[in-house]
C-alpha positions in Angstrom: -206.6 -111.1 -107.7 -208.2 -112.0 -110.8 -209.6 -115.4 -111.1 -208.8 -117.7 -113.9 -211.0 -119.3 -116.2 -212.4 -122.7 -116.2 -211.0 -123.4 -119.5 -207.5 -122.6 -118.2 -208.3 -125.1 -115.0 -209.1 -128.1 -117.4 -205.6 -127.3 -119.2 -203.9 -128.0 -115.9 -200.9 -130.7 -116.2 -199.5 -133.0 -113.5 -196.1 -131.6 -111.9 -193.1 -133.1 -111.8 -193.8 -133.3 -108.0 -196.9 -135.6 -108.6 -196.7 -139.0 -109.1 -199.2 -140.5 -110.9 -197.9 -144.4 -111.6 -198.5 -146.7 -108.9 -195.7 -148.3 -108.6 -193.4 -145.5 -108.6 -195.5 -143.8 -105.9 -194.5 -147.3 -104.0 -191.1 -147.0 -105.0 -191.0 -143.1 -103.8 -192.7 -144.8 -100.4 -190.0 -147.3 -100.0 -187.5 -144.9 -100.7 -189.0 -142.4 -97.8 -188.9 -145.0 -95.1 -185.3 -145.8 -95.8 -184.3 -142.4 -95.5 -186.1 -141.5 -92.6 -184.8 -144.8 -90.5 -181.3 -143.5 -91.7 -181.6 -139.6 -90.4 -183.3 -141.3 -87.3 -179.4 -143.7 -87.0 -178.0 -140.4 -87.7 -179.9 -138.7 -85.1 -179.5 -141.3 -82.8 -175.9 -140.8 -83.0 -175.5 -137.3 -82.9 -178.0 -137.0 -80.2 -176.7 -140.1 -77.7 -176.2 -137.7 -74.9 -178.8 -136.2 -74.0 -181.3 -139.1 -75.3 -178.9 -140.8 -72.6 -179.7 -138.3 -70.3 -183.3 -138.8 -71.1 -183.3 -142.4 -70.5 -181.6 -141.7 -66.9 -184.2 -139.3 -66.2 -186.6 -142.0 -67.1 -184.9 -144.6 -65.4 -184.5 -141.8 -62.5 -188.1 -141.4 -62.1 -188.8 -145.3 -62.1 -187.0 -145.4 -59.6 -188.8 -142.6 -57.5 -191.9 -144.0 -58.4 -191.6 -147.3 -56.9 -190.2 -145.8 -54.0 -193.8 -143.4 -53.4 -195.4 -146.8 -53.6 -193.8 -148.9 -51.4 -193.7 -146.0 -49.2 -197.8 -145.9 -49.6 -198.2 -149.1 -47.9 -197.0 -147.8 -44.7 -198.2 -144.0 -45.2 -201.5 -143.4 -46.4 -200.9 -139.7 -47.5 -201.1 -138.1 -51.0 -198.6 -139.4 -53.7 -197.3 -135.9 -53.8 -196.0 -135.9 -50.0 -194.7 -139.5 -50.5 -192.4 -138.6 -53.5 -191.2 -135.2 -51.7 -190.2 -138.0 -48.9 -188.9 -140.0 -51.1 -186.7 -137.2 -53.0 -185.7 -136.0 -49.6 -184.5 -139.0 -48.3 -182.1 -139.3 -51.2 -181.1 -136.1 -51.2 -180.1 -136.9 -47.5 -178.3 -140.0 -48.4 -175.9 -138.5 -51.4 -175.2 -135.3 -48.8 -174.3 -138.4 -46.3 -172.2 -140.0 -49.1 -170.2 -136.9 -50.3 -169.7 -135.6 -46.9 -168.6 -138.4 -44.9 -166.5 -139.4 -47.9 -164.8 -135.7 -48.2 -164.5 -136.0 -44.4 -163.2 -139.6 -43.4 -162.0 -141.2 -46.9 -160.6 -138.6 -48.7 -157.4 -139.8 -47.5 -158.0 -143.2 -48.0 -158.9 -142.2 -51.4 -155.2 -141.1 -52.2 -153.9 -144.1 -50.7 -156.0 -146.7 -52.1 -154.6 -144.8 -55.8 -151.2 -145.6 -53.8 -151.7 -149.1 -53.2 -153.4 -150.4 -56.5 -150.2 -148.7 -58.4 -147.8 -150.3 -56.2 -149.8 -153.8 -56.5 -149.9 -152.9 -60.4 -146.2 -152.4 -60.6 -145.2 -155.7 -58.3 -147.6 -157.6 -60.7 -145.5 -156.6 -63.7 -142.5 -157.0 -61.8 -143.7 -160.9 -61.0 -144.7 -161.5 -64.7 -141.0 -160.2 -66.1 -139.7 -162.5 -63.8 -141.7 -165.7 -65.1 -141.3 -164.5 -68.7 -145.2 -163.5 -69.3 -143.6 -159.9 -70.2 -140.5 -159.1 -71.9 -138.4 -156.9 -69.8 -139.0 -154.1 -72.9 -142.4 -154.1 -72.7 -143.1 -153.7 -69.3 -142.6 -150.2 -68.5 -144.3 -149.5 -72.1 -147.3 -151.2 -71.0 -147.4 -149.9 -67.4 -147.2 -146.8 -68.7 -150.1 -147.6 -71.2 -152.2 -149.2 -68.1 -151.9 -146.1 -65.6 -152.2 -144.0 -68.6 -155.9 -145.6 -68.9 -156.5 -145.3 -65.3 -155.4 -141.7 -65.5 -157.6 -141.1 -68.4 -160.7 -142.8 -66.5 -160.0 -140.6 -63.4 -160.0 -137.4 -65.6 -163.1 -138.2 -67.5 -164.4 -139.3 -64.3 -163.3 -136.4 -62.0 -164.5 -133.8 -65.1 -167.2 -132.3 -62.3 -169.0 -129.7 -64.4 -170.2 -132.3 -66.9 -171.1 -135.2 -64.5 -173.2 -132.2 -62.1 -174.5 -130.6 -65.1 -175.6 -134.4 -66.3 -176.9 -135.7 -62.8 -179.1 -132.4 -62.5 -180.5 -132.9 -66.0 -181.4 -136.6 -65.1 -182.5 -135.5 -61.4 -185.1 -132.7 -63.0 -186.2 -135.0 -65.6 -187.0 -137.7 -63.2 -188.6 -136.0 -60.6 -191.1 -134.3 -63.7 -192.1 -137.7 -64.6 -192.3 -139.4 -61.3 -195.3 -136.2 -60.4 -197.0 -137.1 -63.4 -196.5 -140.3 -65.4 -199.7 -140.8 -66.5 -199.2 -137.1 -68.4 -196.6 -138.0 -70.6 -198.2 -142.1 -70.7 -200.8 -140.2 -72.8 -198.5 -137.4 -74.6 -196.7 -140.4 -76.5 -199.9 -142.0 -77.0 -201.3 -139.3 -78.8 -199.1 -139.1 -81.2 -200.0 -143.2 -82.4 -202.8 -144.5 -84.3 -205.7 -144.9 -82.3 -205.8 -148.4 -82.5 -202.4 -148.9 -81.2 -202.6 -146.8 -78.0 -204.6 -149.4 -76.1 -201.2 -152.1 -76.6 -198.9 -148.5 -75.7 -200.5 -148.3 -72.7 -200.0 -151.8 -71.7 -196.1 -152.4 -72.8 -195.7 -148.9 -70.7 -197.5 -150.6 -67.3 -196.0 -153.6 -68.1 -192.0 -152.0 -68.3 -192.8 -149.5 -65.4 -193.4 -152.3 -63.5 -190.6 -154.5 -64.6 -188.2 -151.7 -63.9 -189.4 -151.0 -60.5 -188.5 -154.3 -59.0 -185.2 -154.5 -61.0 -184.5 -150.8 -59.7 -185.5 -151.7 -56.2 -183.9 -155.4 -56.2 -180.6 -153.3 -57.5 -180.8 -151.1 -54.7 -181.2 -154.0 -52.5 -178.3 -155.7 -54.0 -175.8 -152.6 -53.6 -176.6 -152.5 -49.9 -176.1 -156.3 -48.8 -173.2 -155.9 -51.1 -171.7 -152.3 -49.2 -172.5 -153.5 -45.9 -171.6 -157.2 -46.2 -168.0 -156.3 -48.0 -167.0 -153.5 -45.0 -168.5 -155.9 -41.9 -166.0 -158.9 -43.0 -163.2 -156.5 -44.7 -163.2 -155.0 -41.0 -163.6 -158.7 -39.3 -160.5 -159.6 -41.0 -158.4 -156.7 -40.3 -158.3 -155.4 -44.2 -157.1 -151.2 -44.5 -159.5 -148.8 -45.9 -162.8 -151.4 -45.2 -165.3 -148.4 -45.4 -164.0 -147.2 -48.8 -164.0 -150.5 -50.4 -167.5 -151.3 -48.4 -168.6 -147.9 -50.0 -167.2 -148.5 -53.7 -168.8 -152.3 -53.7 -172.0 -151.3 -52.7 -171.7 -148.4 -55.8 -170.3 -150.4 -58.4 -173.0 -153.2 -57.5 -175.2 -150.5 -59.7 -172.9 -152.3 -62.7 -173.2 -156.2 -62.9 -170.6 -158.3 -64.0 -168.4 -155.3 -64.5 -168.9 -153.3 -61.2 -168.1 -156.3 -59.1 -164.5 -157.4 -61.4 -163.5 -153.3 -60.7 -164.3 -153.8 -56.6 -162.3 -157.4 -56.7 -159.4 -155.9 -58.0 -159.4 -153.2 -55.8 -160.2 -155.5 -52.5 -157.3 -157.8 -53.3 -154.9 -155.5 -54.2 -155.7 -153.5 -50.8 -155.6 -157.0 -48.6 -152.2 -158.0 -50.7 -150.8 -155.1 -49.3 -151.7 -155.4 -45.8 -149.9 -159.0 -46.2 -150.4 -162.4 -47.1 -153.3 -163.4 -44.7 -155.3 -160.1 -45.1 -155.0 -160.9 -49.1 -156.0 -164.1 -48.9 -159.4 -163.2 -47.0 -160.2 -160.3 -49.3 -160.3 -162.7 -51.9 -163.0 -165.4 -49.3 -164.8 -161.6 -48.9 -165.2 -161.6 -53.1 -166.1 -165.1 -53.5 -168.6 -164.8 -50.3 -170.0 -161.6 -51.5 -170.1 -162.2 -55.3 -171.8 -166.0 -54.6 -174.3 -164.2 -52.0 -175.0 -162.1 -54.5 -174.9 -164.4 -57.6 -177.3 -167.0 -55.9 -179.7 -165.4 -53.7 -180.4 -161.7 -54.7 -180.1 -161.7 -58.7 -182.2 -165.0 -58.9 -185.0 -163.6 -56.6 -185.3 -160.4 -58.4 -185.0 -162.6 -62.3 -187.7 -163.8 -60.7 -190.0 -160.8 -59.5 -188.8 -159.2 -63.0 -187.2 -160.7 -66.0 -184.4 -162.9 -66.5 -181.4 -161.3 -68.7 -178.4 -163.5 -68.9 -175.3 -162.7 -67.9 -173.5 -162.5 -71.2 -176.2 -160.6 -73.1 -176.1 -158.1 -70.1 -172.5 -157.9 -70.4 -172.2 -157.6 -74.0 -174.9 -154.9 -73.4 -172.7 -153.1 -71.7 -169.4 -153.4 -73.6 -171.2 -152.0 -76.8 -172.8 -149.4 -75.0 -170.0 -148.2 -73.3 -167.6 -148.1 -75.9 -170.7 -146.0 -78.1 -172.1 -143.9 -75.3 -169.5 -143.9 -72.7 -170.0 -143.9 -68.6 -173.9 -143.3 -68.9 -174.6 -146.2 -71.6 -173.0 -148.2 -69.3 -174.8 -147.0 -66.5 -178.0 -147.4 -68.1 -177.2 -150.8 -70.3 -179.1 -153.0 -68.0 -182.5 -151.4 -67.7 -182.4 -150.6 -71.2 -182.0 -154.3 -72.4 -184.8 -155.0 -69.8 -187.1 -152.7 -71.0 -186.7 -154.0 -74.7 -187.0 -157.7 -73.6 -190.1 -156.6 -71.9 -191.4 -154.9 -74.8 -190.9 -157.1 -77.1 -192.4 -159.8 -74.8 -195.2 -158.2 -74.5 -195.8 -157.4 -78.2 -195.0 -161.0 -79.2 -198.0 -162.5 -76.5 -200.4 -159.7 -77.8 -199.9 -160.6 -81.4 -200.1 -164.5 -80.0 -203.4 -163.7 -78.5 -204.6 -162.4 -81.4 -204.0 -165.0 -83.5 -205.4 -167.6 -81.0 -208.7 -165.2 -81.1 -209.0 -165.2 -84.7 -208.5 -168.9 -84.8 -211.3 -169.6 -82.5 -213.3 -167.1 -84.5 -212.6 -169.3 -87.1 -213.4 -172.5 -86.2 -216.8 -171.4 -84.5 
């Protein structure tokens, strides 16, 4: 290829692609970083599932994490043995869940769906007769209220999605838990040098916050399950293991998980009779207050304290954008954001203090 000559170099012009006035290579900048925070919107939005599914894997593995730590104050083996004990055991306790509930509450299943739309229908019944409904609009908005129930069951019950999704988190999680510090450093790479050192701190600093909410959450899902069958039992309530079981799950949910299991528990003692439905609702209260005073204070404490109506609103808006999983995963995300931005409000305090004392000396 023949070369040109210097002459025809010096006669070179700007492009159209080259901007050579300041301020509309400013205005071309501004310009850039608006679009690119609207395709990353966009993004966000077309891409909520499996960035959801990423987050559960992340919240997944937080969750195996602290459990290969606690476990290594009793078991001084490798951290490798401790999570495959760790992943084992859980393993162990879903096969314990799915089996003993396709074995004893499978039936128990169908009839608490029996019960609560019986209780639903008396309900309507009760306010036609008081004059809350008009007698046109009930079976309209019965039908409008099992319709939603119906609709929740089928999205619920859709099992190739919800395995597919659960094996996708369960993967994801167990990568990260075998090598945190891997992908700690992958994300750092990829920021200025002078801003890894703060990365790697808000990263310690959420890990850690999530731990104890993961593991006081766990905690709480237990005395919940346990505590709700014991007294549901004591009192002579039907179907005490299921509603013992669905507590302790829905405990996962705050606010919302435990308004689900009330309904249920009531309208199960209600139909038992008057006396059974009067201590399912003590059994609520107890629970809920036990739960309400003692373990969500002592893990705001260990962790960080999100109140209750920015948890909530949390998850309204995440569920109605992201469905079941942004619901699922409202809480921890909120908690990691507080955390963060906690953290990067006290470094940039500390800074300032620093070059103040600078300063002055």
């Amino acid at each position: 290829m023949a070369r040109r000559p210097a002459s025809a170099v010096r006669d070179e012009r700007p492009g159209p692609a080259e901007f050579t006035d300041p301020r509309l290579r400013h205005e071309v900048q501004r310009a850039a970083v608006w679009l690119g925070m609207a395709l990353l919107i966009v993004g966000v939005v077309v891409l909520a599932q499996p960035l959801l599914l990423i987050i559960g894997g992340l919240v997944f593995s937080v969750i195996l994490d602290g459990g290969a730590r606690l476990l290594g104050r009793v078991l001084p083996i490798r951290r490798g043995f401790r999570l495959a004990l760790v992943v084992l055991a859980g393993l162990a306790f879903v096969g314990w869940v799915f089996y003993y509930a396709g074995t004893t509450l499978a039936a128990q299943a169908e009839a608490l769906r029996a019960v609560v739309t019986e209780q639903a229908n008396r309900l309507m019944g009760m306010a036609t007769e008081f004059g809350l409904v008009p007698e046109g609009t009930r079976a309209n908005l019965t039908s409008q209220v099992l319709g939603g129930v119906g609709r929740l069951t089928t999205a619920v019950s859709s099992a190739l999605g919800a395995v597919t999704s659960m094996l996708a988190i369960f993967v994801i999680g167990i990568f990260i838990a075998m090598e945190p510090r891997l992908y700690d450093r992958g994300v750092a790479w990829m920021l200025p040098v002078r801003h890894r050192d703060g990365f790697y701190a808000i990263s310690d600093r959420v890990g850690f916050t999530l731990r104890r909410l993961m593991f006081g959450r766990l905690v709480g899902m237990v005395v919940e399950g346990l505590f709700t069958f014991a007294m549901l039992w004591v009192g002579g309530v039907p179907m005490a293991a299921l509603l013992g079981l669905i507590t302790g799950l829905l405990a996962f949910l705050p606010n919302i998980g435990a308004i689900i299991s009330g309904v249920l528990m009531v309208a199960v003692g209600f139909s038992a009779g008057t006396s059974e439905g009067v201590w399912a609702i003590f059994v609520y209260f107890f629970v809920q207050n036990l739960d309400g005073y003692v373990i969500i204070p002592y893990i705001a404490r260990k962790t960080v304290d999100l109140a209750p109506a920015l948890v909530l609103a949390a998850q309204l808006l995440f569920g109605a954008l992201f469905g079941i999983l942004g619901l699922l995963l409202a809480d921890p995300i909120v908690a990691a954001i507080k955390v963060a931005l906690e953290q990067i409000s006290g470094s940039g305090e500390a800074k300032r203090r620093a070059g103040e004392a600078a300063a002055k000396t």
